[in-house]
C-alpha positions in Angstrom: 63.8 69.2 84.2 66.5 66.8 83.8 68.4 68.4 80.5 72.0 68.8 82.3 73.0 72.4 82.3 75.5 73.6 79.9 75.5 77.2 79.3 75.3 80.2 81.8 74.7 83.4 80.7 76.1 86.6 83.1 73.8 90.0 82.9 76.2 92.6 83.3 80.0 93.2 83.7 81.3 95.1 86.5 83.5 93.4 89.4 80.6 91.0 90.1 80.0 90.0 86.3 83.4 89.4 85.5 84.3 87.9 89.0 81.5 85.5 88.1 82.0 84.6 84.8 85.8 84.3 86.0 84.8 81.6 88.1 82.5 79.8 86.6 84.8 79.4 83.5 87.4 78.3 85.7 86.2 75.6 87.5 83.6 74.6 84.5 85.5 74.4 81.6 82.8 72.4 80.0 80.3 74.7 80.1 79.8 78.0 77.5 80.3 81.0 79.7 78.7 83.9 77.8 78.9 87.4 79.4 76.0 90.4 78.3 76.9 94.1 79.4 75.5 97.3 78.1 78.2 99.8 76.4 75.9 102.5 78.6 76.9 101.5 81.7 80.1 102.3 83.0 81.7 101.5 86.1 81.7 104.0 89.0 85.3 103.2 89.6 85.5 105.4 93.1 88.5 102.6 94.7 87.5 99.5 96.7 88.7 97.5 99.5 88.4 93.7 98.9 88.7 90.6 102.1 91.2 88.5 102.4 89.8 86.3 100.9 90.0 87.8 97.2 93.4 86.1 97.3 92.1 83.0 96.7 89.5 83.9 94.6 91.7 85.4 92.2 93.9 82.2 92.6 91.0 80.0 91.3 90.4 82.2 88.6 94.3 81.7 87.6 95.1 85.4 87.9 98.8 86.1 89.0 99.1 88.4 92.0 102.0 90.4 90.2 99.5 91.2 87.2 97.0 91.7 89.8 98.4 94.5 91.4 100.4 96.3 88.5 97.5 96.7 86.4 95.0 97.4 89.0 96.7 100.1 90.7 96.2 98.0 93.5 97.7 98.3 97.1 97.8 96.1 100.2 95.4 96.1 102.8 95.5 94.9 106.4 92.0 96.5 107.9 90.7 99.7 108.7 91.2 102.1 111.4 88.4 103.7 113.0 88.9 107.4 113.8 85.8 109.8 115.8 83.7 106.4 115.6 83.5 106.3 119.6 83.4 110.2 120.1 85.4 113.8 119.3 88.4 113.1 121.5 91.6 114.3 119.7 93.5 111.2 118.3 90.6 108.8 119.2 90.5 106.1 116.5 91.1 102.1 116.6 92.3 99.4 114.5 89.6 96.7 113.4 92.8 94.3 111.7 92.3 91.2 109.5 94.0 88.9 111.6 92.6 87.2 114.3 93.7 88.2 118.0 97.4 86.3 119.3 95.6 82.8 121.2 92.1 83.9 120.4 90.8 80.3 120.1 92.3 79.5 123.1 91.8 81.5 125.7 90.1 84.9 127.1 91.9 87.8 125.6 89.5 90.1 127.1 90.2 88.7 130.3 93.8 89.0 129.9 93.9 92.9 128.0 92.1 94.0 131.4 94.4 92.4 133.4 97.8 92.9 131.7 97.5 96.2 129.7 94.1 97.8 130.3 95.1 101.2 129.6 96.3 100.1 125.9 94.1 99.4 123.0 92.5 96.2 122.5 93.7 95.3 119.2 97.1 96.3 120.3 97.4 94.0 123.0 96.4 91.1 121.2 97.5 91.7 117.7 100.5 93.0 116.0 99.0 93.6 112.6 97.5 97.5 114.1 101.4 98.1 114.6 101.7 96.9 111.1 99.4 99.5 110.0 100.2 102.1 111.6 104.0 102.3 110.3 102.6 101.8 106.5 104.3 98.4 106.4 103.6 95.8 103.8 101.9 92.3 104.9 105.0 90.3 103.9 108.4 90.2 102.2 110.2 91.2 99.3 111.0 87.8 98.6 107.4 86.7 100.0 105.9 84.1 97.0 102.9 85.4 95.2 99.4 85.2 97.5 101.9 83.8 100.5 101.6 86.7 103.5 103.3 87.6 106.9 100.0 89.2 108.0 96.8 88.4 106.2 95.9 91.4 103.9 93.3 92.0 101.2 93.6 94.4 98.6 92.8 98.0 97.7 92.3 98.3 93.8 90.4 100.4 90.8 87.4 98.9 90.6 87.4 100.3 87.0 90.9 98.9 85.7 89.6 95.8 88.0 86.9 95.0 86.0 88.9 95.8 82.8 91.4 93.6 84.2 88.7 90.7 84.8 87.3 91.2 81.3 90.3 90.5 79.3 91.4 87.2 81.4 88.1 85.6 81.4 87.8 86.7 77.0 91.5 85.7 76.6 92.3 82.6 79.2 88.9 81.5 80.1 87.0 81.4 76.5 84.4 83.6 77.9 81.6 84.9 75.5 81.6 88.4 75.9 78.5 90.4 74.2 78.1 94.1 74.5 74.4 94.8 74.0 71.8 96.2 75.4 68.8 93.6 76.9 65.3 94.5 75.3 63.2 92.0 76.1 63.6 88.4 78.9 61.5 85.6 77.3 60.1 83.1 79.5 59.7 79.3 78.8 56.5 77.7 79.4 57.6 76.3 83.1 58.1 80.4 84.0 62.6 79.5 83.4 64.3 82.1 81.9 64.6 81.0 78.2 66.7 83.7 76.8 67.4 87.4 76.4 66.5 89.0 73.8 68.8 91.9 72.9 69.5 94.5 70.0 72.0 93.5 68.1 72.8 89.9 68.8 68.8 88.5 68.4 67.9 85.9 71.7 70.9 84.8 73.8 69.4 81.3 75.4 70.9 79.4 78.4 70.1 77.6 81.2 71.0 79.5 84.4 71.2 82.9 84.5 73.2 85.1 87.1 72.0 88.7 87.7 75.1 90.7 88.0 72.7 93.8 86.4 73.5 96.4 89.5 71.0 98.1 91.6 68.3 97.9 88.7 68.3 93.8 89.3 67.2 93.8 85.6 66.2 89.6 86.1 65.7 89.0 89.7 63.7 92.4 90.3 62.4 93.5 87.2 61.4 90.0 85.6 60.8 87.8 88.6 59.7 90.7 91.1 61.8 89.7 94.0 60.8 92.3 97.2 63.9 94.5 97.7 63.7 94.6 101.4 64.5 98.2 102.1 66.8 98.5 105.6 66.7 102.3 105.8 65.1 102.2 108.9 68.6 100.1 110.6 71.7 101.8 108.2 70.5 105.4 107.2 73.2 106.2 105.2 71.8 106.6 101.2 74.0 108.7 99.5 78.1 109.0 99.2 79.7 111.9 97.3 83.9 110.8 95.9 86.9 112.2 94.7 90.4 110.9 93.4 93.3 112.7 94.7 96.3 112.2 92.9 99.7 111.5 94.8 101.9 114.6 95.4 105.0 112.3 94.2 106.1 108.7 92.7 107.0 107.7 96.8 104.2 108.9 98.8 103.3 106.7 101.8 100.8 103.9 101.1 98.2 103.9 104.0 97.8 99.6 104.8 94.3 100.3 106.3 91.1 101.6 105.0 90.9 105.1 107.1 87.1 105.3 107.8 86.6 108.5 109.3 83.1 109.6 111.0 81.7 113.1 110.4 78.8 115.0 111.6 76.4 113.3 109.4 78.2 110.0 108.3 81.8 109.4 107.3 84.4 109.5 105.0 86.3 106.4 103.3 90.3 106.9 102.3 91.7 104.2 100.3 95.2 104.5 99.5 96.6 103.3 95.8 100.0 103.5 94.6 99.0 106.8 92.1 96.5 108.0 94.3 93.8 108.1 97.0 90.1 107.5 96.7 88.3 109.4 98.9 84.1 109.8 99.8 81.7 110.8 102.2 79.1 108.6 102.9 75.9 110.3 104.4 72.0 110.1 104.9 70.1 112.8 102.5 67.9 113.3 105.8 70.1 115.4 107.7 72.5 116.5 105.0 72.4 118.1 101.9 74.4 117.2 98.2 76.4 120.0 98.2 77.3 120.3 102.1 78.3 117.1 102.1 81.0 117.9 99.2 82.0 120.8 101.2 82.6 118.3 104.1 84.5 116.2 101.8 86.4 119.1 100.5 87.8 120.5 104.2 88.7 116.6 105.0 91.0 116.7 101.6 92.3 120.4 102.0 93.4 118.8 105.1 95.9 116.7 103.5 96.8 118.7 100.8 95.5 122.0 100.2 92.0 124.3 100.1 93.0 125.2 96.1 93.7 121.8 95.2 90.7 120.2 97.3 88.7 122.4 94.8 89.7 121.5 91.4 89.0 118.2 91.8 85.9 116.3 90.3 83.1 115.5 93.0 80.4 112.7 92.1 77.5 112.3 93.7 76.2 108.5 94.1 72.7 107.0 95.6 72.0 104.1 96.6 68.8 102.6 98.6 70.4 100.1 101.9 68.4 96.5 101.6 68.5 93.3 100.3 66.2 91.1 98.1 63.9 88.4 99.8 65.2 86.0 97.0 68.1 85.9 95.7 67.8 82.6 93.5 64.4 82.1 91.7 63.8 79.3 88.8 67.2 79.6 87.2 68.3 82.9 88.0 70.5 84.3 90.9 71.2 87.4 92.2 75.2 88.2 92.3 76.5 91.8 93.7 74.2 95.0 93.6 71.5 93.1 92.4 71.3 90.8 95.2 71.2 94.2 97.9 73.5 96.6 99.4 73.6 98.3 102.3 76.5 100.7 102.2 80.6 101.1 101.7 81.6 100.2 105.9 83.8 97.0 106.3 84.1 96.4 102.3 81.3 93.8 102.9 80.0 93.8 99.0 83.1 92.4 97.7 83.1 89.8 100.2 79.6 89.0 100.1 80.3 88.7 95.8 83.0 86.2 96.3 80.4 84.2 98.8 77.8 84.3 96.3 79.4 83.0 93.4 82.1 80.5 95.2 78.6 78.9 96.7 77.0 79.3 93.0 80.2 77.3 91.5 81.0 75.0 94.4 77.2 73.5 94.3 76.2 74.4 90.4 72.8 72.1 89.8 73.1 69.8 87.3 69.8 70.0 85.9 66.6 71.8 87.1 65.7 69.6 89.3 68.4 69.8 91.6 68.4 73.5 90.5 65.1 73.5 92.6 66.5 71.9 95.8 69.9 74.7 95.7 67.3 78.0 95.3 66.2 77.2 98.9 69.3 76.5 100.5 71.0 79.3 98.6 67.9 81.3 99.4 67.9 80.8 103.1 72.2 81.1 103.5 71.8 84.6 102.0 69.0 85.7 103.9 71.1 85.0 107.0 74.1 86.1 105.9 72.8 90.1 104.7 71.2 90.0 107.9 74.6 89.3 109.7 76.7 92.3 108.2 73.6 94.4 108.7 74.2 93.4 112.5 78.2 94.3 112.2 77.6 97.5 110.7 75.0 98.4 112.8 77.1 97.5 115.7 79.6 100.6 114.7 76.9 103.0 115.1 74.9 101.8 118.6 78.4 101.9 120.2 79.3 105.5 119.7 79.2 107.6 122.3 78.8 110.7 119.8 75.8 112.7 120.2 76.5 116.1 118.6 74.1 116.2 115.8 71.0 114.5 115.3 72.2 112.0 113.0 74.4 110.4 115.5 71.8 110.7 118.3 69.4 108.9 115.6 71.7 106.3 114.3 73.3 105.0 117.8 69.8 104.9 119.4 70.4 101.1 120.4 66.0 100.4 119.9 66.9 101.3 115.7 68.9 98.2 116.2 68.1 94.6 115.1 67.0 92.6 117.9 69.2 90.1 117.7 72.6 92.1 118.0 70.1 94.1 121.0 69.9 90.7 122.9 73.8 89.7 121.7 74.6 92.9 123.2 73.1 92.2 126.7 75.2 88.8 127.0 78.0 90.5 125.8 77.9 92.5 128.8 78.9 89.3 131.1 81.4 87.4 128.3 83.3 88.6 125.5 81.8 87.8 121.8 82.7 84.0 121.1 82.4 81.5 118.0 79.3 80.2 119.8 77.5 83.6 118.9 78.3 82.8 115.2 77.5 79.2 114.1 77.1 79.5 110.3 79.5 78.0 107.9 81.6 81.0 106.3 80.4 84.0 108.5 81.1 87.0 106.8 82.3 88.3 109.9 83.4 86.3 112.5 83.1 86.7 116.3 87.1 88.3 116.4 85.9 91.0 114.3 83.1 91.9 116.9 85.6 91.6 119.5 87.9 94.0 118.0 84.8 96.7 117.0 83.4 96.4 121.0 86.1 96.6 122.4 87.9 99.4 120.4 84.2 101.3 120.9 84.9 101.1 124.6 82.1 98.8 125.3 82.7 97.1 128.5 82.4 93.4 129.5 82.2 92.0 133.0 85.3 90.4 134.5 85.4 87.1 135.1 85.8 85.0 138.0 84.7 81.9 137.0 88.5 79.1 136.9 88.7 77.0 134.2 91.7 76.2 131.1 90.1 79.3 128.9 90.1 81.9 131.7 93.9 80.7 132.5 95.7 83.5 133.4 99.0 81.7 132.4 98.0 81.2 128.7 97.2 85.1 128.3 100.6 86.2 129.7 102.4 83.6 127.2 100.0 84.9 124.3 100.6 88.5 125.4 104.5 88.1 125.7 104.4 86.4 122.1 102.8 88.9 120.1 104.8 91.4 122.0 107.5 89.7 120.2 105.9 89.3 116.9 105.1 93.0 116.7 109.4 93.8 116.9 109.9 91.4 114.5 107.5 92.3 111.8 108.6 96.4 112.8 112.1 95.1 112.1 111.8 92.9 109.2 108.9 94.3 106.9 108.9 96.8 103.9 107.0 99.5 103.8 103.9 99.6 101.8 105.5 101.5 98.8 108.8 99.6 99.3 106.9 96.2 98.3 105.1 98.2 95.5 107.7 99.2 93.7 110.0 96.5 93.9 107.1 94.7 91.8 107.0 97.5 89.8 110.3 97.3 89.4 111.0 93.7 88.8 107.7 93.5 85.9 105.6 92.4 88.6 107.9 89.8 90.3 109.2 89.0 93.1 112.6 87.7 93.5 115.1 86.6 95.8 117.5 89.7 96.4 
């Protein structure tokens, strides 16, 4: 139990294998990093939105941004706009940005957007990043230094030239181990550790902790150790998502800085804009919708944007996935990273994020030995548990807002009793004061109580005013906060490339950004 830990063996590639591996190897340059994927599974590669905080993920993994984004077909992404979430009105949609509101730590915005500008959007009262958005601008400068911002952003990428990407840093730079071979057999020691994996090819591959980055099969942590997927089917109905890739129409087509997240009859449909094209899917429940209406729903949305001939040709793939999360993530010395921990479904980019949280916590707090390997399982354990409950909260939150009701999968899915009961009772005292940081007290929420503000409010849920006098209720401080970002929003309008501006100036320059 004391043996100090020196090698880590990662089931599976993907962006949560290779992220992993990435990291480790990085900050643990002692240790053997050794990597195991199967040739037979290949990566679904349908576009993904990352967080923020990718940026300094990829930083500690010594990835430059420039490389990042040139050979990831990535793009820049400031939030998501939300259109039909609320209900059919024609132009309805709001921004949900990554910044947090002008002040927000200061005083009551809520208080203030009723008072100053109630007939305005939320988000555009107390932000100037939806602004940002909705002119296609870019988060920051031409001359901006690498990872440095104007307005935070995350990215949207390839998640199959991501993980290509990943593979060949970590083999190259990090002096990961990388095996391609299929796993036949997991051999236990006699304390019930994971001893090694036996495989095909390359005989028994030993270590001493183990992360399960084997997808929805959770080949270690379901399979071997039996870990109870904890199905939340009855809370996020959506279990299926059919995708498409529609290439650009030409070299300078506008690059959307926003995830559009469109609701349908029966779900809704994702549009992630890349600099050579645009992924695209429909994300639905197989209860009230079929495989092959919910391509034709896909199909109209494209033949919107381009036409009903081209909508056609293109390649439709069906994908299913079961919404839930394991009861344990970390058992012995094996932890769940990525699909194999749980997933719920595409909304808000949360898998990404909750990756990054997983394995920053994994390599911030990696047990030197067994025994403290023992006393990190529970505390990893119990963070996670909280934390998949939390963004099955925020998600949930989109749906109980809507006022939609014209099919039964809306009048199902906003019925506010399918809802946890803890975002039920948060719900009630949000009715008297807005959503503060005293509703979400864990270190490193995945989403923090400006992101609820922004999702109510742009839902048209309504909080009391208030009456009560005191420095955060100051009327004085939401004028100067209201004026200022009034202020910032001309300035960024005024001084910020476009999207595609920013792209191809890197493209342009070999990746780098320069001083004009």
């Amino acid at each position: 139990m004391t043996k100090p830990i020196t090698k880590i063996v990662v089931l599976g590639g993907g962006t949560a294998g290779w992220l992993s591996a990435g990291l480790l190897a990085a900050e643990h340059p002692h240790l053997n990093v050794t990597l195991v994927e199967s040739a037979n599974m290949p990566i679904l590669g349908v576009g993904e939105g990352s967080w923020p905080s990718m940026r300094n993920t990829l930083q500690r993994i010594g990835i430059k941004e420039s490389d990042f984004i040139t050979q990831c077909d990535a793009s820049f992404k400031q939030g998501s706009k939300f259109i039909n979430w609320r209900n059919l009105s024609e132009g309805e949609n709001y921004y949900h940005p990554f910044m947090n509101p002008q002040g927000y730590e200061h005083t009551n915005l809520h208080a203030s957007w009723q008072r100053i500008a109630p007939d305005q959007k939320f988000a555009d009262v107390v932000n100037m990043q939806s602004f940002v958005c909705q002119a296609a601008l870019a988060p920051k400068q031409l001359q901006t230094p690498e990872y440095a911002a104007v307005t935070n952003y995350g990215y949207h990428l390839d998640a199959g030239k991501f993980a290509e990407f990943l593979k060949n840093h970590c083999v190259k730079n990090l002096n990961v181990t990388h095996i391609t071979d299929d796993v036949t057999e997991v051999i236990n020691d006699e304390h019930g550790y994971i001893a090694s994996l036996k495989t095909n090819n390359n005989g028994d591959i030993t270590g001493d902790l183990f992360i399960d980055c084997s997808g929805s099969r959770a080949r270690l942590i379901g399979e071997h150790f039996n870990s109870e997927f904890i199905a939340q089917d009855h809370i996020l109905f959506n279990n299926s998502a059919v995708a498409a890739q529609i290439p650009n129409a030409h070299i300078n087509q506008s690059i959307a800085s926003a995830t559009l997240s469109t609701a349908q009859s029966n779900g809704w449909i994702w549009d992630i804009a890349l600099p050579t094209r645009r992924g695209t899917g429909y994300v639905f429940s197989s209860k009230y919708q079929s495989d092959e209406s919910a391509t034709n729903t896909l199909k109209s949305y494209i033949a919107k944007s381009t036409t009903e001939q081209q909508a056609e040709q293109l390649t439709y793939r069906v994908l299913k996935f079961s919404p839930g999360y394991r009861q344990k993530f970390w058992i012995k010395n094996c932890v769940a990273v990525g699909m194999s921990a749980g997933f719920l479904e595409p909304l808000e980019a949360s898998a990404l994020a909750m990756v990054e949280l997983s394995i920053s916590m994994i390599s911030e707090q990696l047990p030197q030995n067994r025994t403290h390997m023992s006393q990190l399982e529970t505390r990893f354990n119990d963070r996670f548990s909280t934390r998949w409950q939390r963004v099955i909260e925020f998600l949930k939150l989109h749906y109980v807002l809507s006022e939609r009701d014209d099919t039964p999968y809306w009048q199902d899915i906003s019925n506010l009793n399918t809802a946890p009961e803890r975002l039920q009772n948060l719900l009630k005292l949000w009715q008297f004061q807005p959503p503060s940081r005293f509703d979400f007290i864990e270190n490193e929420e995945v989403f923090s109580s400006s992101s609820y503000q922004y999702v109510l409010y742009g839902m048209g849920f309504n909080t009391q005013a208030v009456s009560a006098q005191n420095t955060f209720n100051d009327p004085r401080a939401g004028d100067y906060y209201y004026q200022q970002n009034r202020e910032k929003i001309a300035q960024c309008l005024n001084g910020l490339p476009s999207n595609r501006a920013l792209l191809n100036h890197l493209l342009s320059n070999n990746g780098q950004p320069h001083n004009d």
